[in-house]
C-alpha positions, 0 to 999 in steps of 0.5 A: 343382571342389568351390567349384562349386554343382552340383545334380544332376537330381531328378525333371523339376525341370531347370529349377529345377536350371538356375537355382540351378546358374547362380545358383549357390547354393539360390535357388528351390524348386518352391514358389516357381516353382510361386507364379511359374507361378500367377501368370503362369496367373491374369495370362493368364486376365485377359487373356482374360477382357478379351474377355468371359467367356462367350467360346468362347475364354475357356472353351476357355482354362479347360479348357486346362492351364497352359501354364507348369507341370504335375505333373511339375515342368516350368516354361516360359521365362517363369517362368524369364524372371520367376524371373530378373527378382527378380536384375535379370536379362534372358534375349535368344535367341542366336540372334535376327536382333538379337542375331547383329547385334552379332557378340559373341564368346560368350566375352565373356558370362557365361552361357547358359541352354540349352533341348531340349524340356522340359529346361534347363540352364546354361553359365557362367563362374567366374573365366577358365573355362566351365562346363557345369552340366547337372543330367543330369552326375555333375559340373561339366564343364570348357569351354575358351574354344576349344570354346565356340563349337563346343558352342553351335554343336552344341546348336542343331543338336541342336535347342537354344534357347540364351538369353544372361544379361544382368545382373550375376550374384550373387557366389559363392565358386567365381567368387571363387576360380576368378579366382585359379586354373585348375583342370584336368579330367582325366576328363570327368563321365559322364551320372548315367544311366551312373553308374547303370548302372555302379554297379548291376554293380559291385553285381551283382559285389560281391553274386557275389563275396559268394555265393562267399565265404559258400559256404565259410562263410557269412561270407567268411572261413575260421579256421586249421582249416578252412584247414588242411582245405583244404590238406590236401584239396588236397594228397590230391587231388595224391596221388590224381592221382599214384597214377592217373598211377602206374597208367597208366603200369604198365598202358601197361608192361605192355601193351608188354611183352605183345606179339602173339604167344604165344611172345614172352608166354611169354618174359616171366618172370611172377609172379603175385600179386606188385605189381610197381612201375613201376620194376621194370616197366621192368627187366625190360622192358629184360631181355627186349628185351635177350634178345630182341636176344640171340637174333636175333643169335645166330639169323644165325650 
């Protein structure tokens, strides 16, 4: 894939994009189109001019801007026809009445040009395969001879004009090499706009990922003392979570042994001002119910 010439979209250029990608190499600049456009602007004022210059026609015509360029590097068919006609190359809609005519097999050609609006692009082939070579794609994108027909088919329904290439196409390096080997694609190029977006998130959770590693200190990276700092904060906060665990569970003890009458409270041996531990909690626990059950026995003789 990397022998294959790609230019990606830059500003409304597509259609200069369209044919280097098909020419397969940097053949034309908007310089050279724009000198395409101005001349085909000055030959058409010269034919409306052949019907008197001071025409209502001919100064509505002046007014009018051109029909074949504009500002934002948009070029119309015919530049495109006349940039092709330099390399001998001749552009006949796929879709004509003459051209269904001949029942071509779109696998047998070796390129269409593809126009919605005021975007083009190109689908050729190098060596035993098609390539879609839209400039709105990261990348080349593997067609198989199968899917041709359907992809053509898709685009005119989408509203597309599809132009067939004419003519003998230049040489190029990837033609020559894709004649010798078959490539395979396993994942399809995305549209740059989704490349963009994805990207942009993983900027934006890169730059999260940054905000938490300088919060420690400043650099993402922590030395050996602070480390050992965290550690040992760490370690405190399980011992404070001990101790409390410890103490609920003395006064949960405690609670149980108090009971809910006077006499039973007064049963339970106390020693004030002592700090009793848990365990010895739980002894004299089991001292009083033993004593307890003592009496009860005692009580049904």
């Amino acid at each position: 894939m990397e022998s294959i010439f790609h230019e990606k979209q830059e500003g409304s250029l597509c259609a200069q994009h369209c044919l280097n990608n098909l020419l397969q190499g940097e053949y034309f600049s908007p310089v050279e189109l724009s000198s395409i456009a101005h001349q085909l602007d000055e030959e058409e004022r010269m034919r409306m001019a052949e019907g008197g210059v001071t025409s209502e026609d001919y100064r509505t015509f002046l007014q009018q801007p051109s029909g074949n360029m504009d500002d934002s590097g948009f070029f119309s068919i015919q530049v495109i026809s006349n940039a092709l006609k330099v390399w001998g190359l001749e552009l006949i809609l796929f879709n004509s009445p003459e051209y269904q005519r001949l029942r071509i097999d779109p696998i047998n050609e070796r390129s269409f040009i593809c126009n919605y609006k005021e975007h083009w692009f190109t689908v050729r082939k190098l060596g035993k395969q098609w390539f879609n070579l839209n400039s709105l794609l990261t990348g080349p994108e593997l067609i198989s001879d199968t899917y041709l027909a359907l992809f053509l088919a898709q685009l005119q329904q989408e509203g597309y004009s599809i132009f067939v290439v004419k003519g003998d196409l230049p040489d190029c390096e990837a033609d020559q090499l894709l004649q010798m080997i078959r490539v395979q694609q396993m994942h399809r190029p995305k549209l740059i706009g989704e490349e963009l977006a994805q990207l942009k998130e993983q900027r934006v959770q890169k730059t999260d990922l940054e905000r938490v590693l300088e919060a420690n200190d400043g650099s993402g990276m922590l030395d050996e003392d602070e480390e050992d700092l965290q550690r040992a904060l760490a370690l405190s906060r399980q011992e404070i979570d001990l101790e409390d665990e410890e103490a609920d569970l003395r006064r949960a003890i405690q609670l149980s042994m108090q009971g809910t009458s006077r006499n039973i409270c007064q049963d339970i041996p106390q020693t004030s001002g002592t700090h009793l531990t848990s365990e010895e909690l739980r002894k004299r626990r089991e001292a009083y119910f033993e004593n307890h059950s003592s009496e009860v026995y005692e009580g049904k003789f």
